[in-house]
Phi, psi and omega in degrees: 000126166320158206251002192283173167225159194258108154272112162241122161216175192227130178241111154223170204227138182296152159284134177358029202134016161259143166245014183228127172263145195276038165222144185216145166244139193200093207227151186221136169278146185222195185285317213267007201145221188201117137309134166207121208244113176251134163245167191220131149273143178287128164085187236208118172130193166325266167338273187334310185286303147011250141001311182281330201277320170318321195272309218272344199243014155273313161312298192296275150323341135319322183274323177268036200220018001215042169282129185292158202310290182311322146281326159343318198267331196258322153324240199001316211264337181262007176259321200280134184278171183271168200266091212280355159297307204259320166099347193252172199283167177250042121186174192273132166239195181180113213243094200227123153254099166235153193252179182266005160265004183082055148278125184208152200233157202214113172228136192231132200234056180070015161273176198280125200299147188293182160230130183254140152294135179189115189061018169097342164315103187287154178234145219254166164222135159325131183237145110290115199294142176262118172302139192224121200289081170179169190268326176333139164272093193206187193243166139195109215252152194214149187196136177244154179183163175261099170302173178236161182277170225031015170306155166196118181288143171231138208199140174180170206282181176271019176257007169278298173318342183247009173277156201062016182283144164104013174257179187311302192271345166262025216286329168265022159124176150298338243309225201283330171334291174308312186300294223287309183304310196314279201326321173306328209273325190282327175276356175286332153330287193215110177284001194257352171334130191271157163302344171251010152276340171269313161324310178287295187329300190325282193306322170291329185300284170000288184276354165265350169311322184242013161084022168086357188213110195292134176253002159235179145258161197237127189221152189188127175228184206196123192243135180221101177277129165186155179318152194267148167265163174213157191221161170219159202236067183276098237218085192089157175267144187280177205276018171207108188309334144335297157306337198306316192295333201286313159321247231316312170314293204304307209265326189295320199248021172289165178216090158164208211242132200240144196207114177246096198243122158101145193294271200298001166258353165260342178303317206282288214285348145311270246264343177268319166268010202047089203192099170291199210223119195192116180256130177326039181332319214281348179273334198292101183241113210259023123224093187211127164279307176314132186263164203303167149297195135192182196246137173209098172335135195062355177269117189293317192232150173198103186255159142301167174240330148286299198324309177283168061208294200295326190290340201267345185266352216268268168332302168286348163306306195271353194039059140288117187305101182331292186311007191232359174274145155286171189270085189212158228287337209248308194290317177272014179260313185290338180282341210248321183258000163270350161293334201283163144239284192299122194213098177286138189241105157291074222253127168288144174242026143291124179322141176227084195314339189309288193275025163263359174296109174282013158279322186314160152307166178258025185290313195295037168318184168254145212272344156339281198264026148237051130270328148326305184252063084310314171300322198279352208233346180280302208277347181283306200279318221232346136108047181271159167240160183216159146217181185221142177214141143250162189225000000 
């Protein structure tokens, strides 16, 4: 396997006076790469979310069910109904398989053609219109291509391309010219843009476009092949007091952003690195449930540990939004593994008798099995790789 890694995220925004957006996105990681399905549902609304999610979870299993692209798509296009006015499906996709070697195949169902990025550069690609054995009036473009590192695909529904229509400079819309443009320009800005920072531009630019009140609905995703970051998470003491210097080691000779959680796993990596220990007074809140930081030289993060562990899985269970966090040890644990891909979990598997009392809460799991469903919730939800080692 290639050592690059693939970043997919997504942003969207409702249409005006909706609370269900008619656009659904959906992507799932395997061994071999990442699937990703933006779909559009016809019209606005319930029906619309429907129609789209039907498209996006119909892709999406198809693909991973290893039916080639192009039939996958001409299913869809023979399931989904037609319009009986208007002749067109009732909804749009946009179906991308891609590997961690950039190899990537691309089929497009009358959403607005994707843009490949390559050096803050939009680069034009080759396409092949797919014939489609039906009377509908619609497209099907079919397109393979290699990313390179730091390429980055970008795709999105048409209420990004028609925003602003109907203004002086806009009379027909934003459309992909405009969008094309944006993009070059915020990455020449900043080239380091992550993929849901390029998504989120888009899609506020859109709805600002539209007077602040989206007059579609606006979606808009991004895919980024690039080296990967990586963290480690060092968690508990190991079950034989011998180890303590190889934890120490392990973390000491990491090469990415280091994460130290629980009093007595900083105490062993203070005292294995010589290093003192300095707690964050200035966090200490008496109604904040979250306990302070601290500080250890070379060390990025030095949290408490189940009570802070449970509260951030807590969280990520639940997508919770950073920007809706207070700024307290669980908003800066979580800051640190949604920048990440890789994420090594170093867990001591010495008993911590506290937390075998079933009167304790239950944030006070065994710390084992919520280091699991950390893993488990990070590589589903959030498409990170992990791995766990104990100790």
């Amino acid at each position: 396997m290639s050592s690059y890694f693939l970043e997919v995220d997504f942003h969207q925004i409702c249409k005006h006076g909706y609370l269900s957006c008619g656009d659904s996105f959906h992507s799932i990681k395997n061994d071999d790469g990442i699937i990703c399905v933006l779909a559009d549902g016809l019209g606005s609304g319930i029906k619309a979310s429907v129609l789209s999610t039907l498209t996006t979870t119909m892709a999406a299993s198809f693909m991973s069910s290893k039916i080639d692209i192009k039939h996958a798509a001409e299913i869809i296009l023979e399931t989904l109904p037609v319009c009986s006015y208007r002749q067109i499906g009732y909804s749009t996709f946009t179906i991308i398989e891609a590997s961690y070697t950039g190899e990537m195949r691309v089929i497009e169902h009358d959403n607005p053609p994707f843009a490949l990025l390559r050096n803050g550069k939009v680069v034009p690609v080759q396409k092949q219109e797919i014939p489609i054995k039906t009377f509908r009036r619609s497209h099907l473009y079919y397109s393979e291509l290699t990313l390179l590192p730091g390429d980055r695909i970008v795709y999105y529904s048409d209420g990004v391309t028609q925003s602003g229509m109907g203004l002086p400079h806009l009379p027909l819309g934003w459309l992909e010219s405009g969008v094309e443009r944006f993009l070059e320009r915020i990455l020449q800005d900043n080239p380091l843009l992550s993929a849901g920072d390029i998504s989120k531009k888009v899609t506020m630019k859109a709805r600002e476009l539209d007077g602040n009140k989206a007059a579609d609905d606006i979606s808009c995703a991004a895919l980024y092949l690039r080296n990967p970051r990586r963290t480690i998470l060092v968690t508990g003491p190991p079950y034989k007091i011998e180890h303590d210097p190889i934890m120490a080691e392990l973390i000491e000779s990491f090469n990415g952003k280091k994460i130290v959680s629980g009093g007595t796993t900083a105490s062993i990596i203070s005292r294995e690195l010589n290093r003192p220990i300095t707690v964050n007074l200035k966090e200490i809140n008496s109604r904040s449930d979250v306990p302070p930081t601290a500080q250890i030289a070379g060390i990025d993060l030095v949290t408490e540990g189940t009570i802070t562990l449970s509260r951030a899985l807590r969280a990520l269970e639940d997508g919770v939004s950073l920007d809706k966090m207070p700024d307290n040890a669980v908003k800066k644990l979580l800051t640190i593994l949604f920048e990440s891909d890789i994420i090594e979990f170093v867990v001591g598997t010495k008993i911590n008798e506290a937390h075998q009392d079933p009167a304790l809460p239950k944030d006070l799991e065994i710390r084992r099995n919520l280091m699991k469903q950390f893993t488990q919730v990070l590589e589903t939800k959030y498409l990170k790789s992990t791995r766990l080692m104990f100790i």
